[in-house]
Every structure is written in C-alpha cells, then in structure tokens.
ZATI-938679 format. One line per field, with one value per residue (C-alpha): residue in one letter; z, y negated, x. Coordinates in steps of 0.5 Angstrom, whole numbers, padded with zeros to 4 digits. Layout:
N
seba	(A,...) $
pz	(Z,...) $
py	(Y,...) $
px	(X,...) $
//
This chain:
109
seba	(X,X,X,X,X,X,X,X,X,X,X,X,X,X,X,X,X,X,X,X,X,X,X,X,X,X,X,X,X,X,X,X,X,X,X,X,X,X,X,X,X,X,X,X,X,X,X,X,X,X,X,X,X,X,X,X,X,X,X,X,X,X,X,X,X,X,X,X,X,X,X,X,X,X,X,X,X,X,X,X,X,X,X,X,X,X,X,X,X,X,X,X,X,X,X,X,X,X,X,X,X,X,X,X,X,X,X,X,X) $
pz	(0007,0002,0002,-0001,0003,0009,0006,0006,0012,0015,0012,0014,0021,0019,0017,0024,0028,0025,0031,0034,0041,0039,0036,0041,0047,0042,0041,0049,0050,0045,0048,0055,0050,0048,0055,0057,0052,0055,0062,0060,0064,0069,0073,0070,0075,0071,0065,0066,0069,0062,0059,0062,0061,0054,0053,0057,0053,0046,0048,0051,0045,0041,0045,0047,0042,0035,0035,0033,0035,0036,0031,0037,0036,0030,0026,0033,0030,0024,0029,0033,0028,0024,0031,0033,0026,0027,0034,0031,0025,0029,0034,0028,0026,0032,0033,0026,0024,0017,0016,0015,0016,0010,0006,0006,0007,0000,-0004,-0009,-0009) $
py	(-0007,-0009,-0012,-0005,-0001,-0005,-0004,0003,0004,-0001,0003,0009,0006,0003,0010,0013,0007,0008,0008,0001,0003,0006,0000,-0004,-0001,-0001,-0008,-0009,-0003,-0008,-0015,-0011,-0009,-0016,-0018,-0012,-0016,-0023,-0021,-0016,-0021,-0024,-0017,-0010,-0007,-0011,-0010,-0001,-0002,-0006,-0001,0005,0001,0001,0008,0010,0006,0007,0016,0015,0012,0017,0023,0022,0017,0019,0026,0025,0025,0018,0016,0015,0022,0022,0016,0012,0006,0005,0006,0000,-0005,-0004,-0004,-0009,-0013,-0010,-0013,-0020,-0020,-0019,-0024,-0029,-0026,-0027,-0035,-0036,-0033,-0029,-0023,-0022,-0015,-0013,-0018,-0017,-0009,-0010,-0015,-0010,-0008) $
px	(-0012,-0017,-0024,-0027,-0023,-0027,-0034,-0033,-0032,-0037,-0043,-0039,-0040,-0047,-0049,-0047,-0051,-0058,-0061,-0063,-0062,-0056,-0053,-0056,-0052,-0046,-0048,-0046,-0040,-0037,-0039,-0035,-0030,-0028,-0029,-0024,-0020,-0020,-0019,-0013,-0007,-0014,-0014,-0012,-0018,-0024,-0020,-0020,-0027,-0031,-0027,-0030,-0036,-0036,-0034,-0040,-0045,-0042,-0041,-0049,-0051,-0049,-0049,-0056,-0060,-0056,-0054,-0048,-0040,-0037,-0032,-0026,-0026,-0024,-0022,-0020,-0018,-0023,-0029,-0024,-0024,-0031,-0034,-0031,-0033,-0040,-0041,-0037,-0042,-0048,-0046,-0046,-0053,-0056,-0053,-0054,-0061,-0058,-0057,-0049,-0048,-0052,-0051,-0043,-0044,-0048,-0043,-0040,-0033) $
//
C-alpha cells in the first residue's frame, strides 16, 4: 500500500468524522481498542468488554452526532487501520502540540 492510497483514505475518514463530539468519542472507542489490544493475552473478558465498549462509542458517535453509517459497515479494515492512525496521530498531537493529521492528510501524493 502506498502513502497516497493512505491519504485518501485518511480524508475519506476525515470526511465521515467532522463532528467534534464524533471524533472525540472515537478518540476514545479508539483508546478502549488498543487497550482491548493490550489486554488480549491478560483476560479475554476485559479484552471482549473494551471491544464492545468501543464499538458503543464509535456506532453512538455516528448514529447520533453524524448521521451517517459507520465505515466498519462497509470497508471494515480501511476504518480499522486509519482509525487506528487517526487515534495514534492525534495522540502525537496532543503530546506534541502540532497538528500532524492535517499536515500529513494534506502533503501531496
């Protein structure tokens, strides 16, 4: 996969996040994701729990606060991994101070 190809889809997920209380629960669907993640060989209970938990969050977000389907509907592993850059980007953001999602979204191809 190329580094264009990765763009795109970033602003295709960009474009289906607009809503700040959107992205802000999918900031933390995501976080339970990757602790799902963490946890995996810890206890498959907490694992299944944070799963459900961020399915919740993500389906919530866009059923209610964006009107629109969730892309795990659809192109469930292109909503996987640029969520997943997504959440790993904006922690870098927020660590940092910088805005990353815009300035790598925006680079040309």
């Amino acid at each position: 996969m190329n580094l264009g190809r990765i763009r795109r889809d970033m602003k295709s997920y960009l474009e289906e996040h607009r809503n700040p209380v959107n992205r802000t629960l999918h900031y933390f669907a995501f976080l339970a994701a990757f602790l799902a993640w963490v946890f995996l060989w810890v206890d498959i209970r907490l694992t299944l729990a944070l799963a459900v938990f961020h399915y919740a969050l993500a389906w919530t977000g866009h059923f209610y606060f964006e009107g629109n389907k969730p892309a795990s509907f659809r192109y469930p592993l292109v909503g996987f991994y640029t969520g997943f850059l997504w959440f790993f980007l904006r922690t870098a953001e927020m660590a940092t101070r910088t805005d990353l999602v815009g300035k790598w979204v925006s680079k040309p191809e």
